[in-house]
C-alpha positions in Angstrom: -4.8 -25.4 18.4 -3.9 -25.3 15.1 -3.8 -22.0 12.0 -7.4 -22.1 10.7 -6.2 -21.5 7.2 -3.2 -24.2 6.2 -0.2 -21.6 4.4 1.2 -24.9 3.0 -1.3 -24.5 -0.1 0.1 -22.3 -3.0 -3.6 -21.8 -3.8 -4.3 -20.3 -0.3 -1.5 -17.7 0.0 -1.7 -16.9 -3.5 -5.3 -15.9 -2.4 -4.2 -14.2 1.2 -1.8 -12.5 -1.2 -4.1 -11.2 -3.4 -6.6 -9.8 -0.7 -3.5 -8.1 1.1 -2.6 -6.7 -2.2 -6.1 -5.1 -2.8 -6.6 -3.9 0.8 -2.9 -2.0 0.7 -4.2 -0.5 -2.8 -7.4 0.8 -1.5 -5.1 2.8 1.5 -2.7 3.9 -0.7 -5.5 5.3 -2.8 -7.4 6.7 0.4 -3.7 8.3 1.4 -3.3 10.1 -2.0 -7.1 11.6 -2.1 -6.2 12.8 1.0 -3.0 14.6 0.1 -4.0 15.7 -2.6 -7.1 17.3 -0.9 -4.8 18.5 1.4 -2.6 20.2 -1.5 0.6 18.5 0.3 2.7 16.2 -2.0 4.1 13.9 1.0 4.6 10.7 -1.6 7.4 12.9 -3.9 5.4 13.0 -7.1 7.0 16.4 -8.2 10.3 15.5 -7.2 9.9 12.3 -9.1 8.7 14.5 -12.4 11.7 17.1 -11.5 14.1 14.2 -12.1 12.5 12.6 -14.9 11.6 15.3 -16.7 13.3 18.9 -15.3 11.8 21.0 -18.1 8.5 20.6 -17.9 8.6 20.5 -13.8 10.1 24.4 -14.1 7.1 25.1 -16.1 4.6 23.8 -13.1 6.6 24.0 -9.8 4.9 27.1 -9.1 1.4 25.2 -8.9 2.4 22.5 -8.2 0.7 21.6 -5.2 -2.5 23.8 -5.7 -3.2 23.1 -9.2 -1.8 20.3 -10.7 -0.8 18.1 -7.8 -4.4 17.9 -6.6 -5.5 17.0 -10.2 -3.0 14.2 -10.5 -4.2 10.8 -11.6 -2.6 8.4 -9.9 -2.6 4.6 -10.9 -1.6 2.3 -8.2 -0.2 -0.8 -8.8 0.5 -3.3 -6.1 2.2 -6.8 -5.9 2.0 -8.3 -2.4 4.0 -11.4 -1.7 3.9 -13.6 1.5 7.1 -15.0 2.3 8.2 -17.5 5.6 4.9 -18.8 6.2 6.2 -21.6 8.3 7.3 -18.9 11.2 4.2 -19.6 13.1 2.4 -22.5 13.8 -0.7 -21.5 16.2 -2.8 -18.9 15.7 -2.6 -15.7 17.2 -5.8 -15.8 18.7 -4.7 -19.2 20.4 -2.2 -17.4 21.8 -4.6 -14.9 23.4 -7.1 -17.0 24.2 -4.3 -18.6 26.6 -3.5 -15.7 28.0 -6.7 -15.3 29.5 -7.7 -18.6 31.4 
């Protein structure tokens, strides 16, 4: 049995690429609602303004995570690439299927 989509077309992964990249974006933006709901900076966002910018994170350290953490907008960029398609060459599902007779 064959993969039911053919990697060899730039046109497919570019697409498989593209729906990975948007499904990884919505968790990511799930993950940070959550955090941030939560009031517990577990991606580094304040360390990240304490090294870029040390003056201004002494002026909000101390709410950090109750005022202005929670408030943060957050743009999430992702770029997913698919590399070494050629690894498998039957599905998965082939593969289980087998299994099983």
């Amino acid at each position: 049995m064959e993969v039911p989509v053919n990697t060899r077309q730039s046109a497919v992964i570019k697409k498989m690429e593209k729906a990975a990249g948007k499904e990884i974006k919505k968790e990511l933006q799930t993950a940070i609602k959550q955090a941030q709901t939560d009031k517990v900076d577990i991606f580094g966002f304040g360390e990240a303004l304490e090294r870029k910018r040390p003056n201004q994170w002494e002026k909000l350290k101390s709410e950090w995570d109750d005022v202005y953490f929670p408030k943060l907008d957050v743009d999430v960029t992702v770029e997913a690439y698919i590399r070494r398609t050629g690894l498998r060459n039957k599905s998965f599902l082939s593969s289980v299927k087998e299994k099983q007779h």
